[in-house]
C-alpha positions as CSV (number, residue, x, y, z in Angstrom):
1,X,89.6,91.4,28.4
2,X,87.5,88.6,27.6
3,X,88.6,85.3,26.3
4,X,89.3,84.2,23.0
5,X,89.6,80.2,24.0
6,X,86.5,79.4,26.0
7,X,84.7,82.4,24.1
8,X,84.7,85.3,26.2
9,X,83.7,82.6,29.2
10,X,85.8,84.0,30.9
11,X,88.0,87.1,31.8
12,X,92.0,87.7,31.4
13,X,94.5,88.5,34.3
14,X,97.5,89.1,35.6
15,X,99.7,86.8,37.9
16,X,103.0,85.9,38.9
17,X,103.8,82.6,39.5
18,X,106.0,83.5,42.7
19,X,108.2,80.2,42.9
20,X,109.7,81.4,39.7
21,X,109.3,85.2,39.7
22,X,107.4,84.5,36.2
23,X,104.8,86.8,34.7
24,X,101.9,85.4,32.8
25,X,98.6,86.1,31.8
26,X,95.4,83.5,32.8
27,X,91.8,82.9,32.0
28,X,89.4,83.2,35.2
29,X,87.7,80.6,33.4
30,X,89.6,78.0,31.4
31,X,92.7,78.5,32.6
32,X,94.1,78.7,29.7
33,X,97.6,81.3,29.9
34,X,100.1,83.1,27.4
35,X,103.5,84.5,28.9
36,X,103.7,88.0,29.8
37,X,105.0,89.2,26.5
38,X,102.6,87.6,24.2
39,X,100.1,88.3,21.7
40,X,96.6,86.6,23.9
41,X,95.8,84.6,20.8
42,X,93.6,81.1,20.5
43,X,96.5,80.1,18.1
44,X,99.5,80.4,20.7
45,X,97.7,79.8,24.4
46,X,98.8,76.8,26.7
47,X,96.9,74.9,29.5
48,X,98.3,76.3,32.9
49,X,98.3,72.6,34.6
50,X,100.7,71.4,32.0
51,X,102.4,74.7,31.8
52,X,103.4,74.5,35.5
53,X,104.6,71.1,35.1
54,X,106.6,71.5,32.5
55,X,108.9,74.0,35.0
56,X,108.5,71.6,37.7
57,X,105.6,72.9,39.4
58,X,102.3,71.5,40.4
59,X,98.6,72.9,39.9
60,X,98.5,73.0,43.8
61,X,102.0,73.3,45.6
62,X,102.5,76.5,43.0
63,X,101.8,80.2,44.7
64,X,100.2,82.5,41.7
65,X,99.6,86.1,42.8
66,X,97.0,87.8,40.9
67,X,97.7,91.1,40.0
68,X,94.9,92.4,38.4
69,X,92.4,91.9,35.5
70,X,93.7,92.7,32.0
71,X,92.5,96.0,30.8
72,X,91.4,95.6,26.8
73,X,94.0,99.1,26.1
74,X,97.1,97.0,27.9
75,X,97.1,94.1,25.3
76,X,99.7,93.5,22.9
77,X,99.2,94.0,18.8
């Protein structure tokens, strides 16, 4: 799945941000992420440096495992 904030830039996937056992969804690209469970929308997308640090994480001390690109048939509508 491509995109919607840097314009198809850039390609959706999978990860779990291990620390916390979360489940989100970021852009190969912009790095722009949505939580598991929602809609991958311009309108509700946050920044994933500010997103980590607002649960006490930093960009690099965090361990995200990606778990695969997202498929266009496994998104939310």
């Amino acid at each position: 799945m491509s995109c919607p904030v840097c314009d198809g830039q850039g390609n959706i996937y999978n990860a779990k941000i291990l620390d916390l056992g979360i489940l989100i969804t970021i852009c190969d690209e912009c790095e722009a992420c949505w939580n598991k469970d929602q809609i991958i929308s311009i309108e509700n997308f946050n920044r994933l440096t500010p997103f980590l640090e607002e649960l006490g994480l930093t960009y690099n001390d965090s361990q995200i495992e990606d778990l695969g690109y997202v498929q266009d048939e496994d998104v939310l509508s």
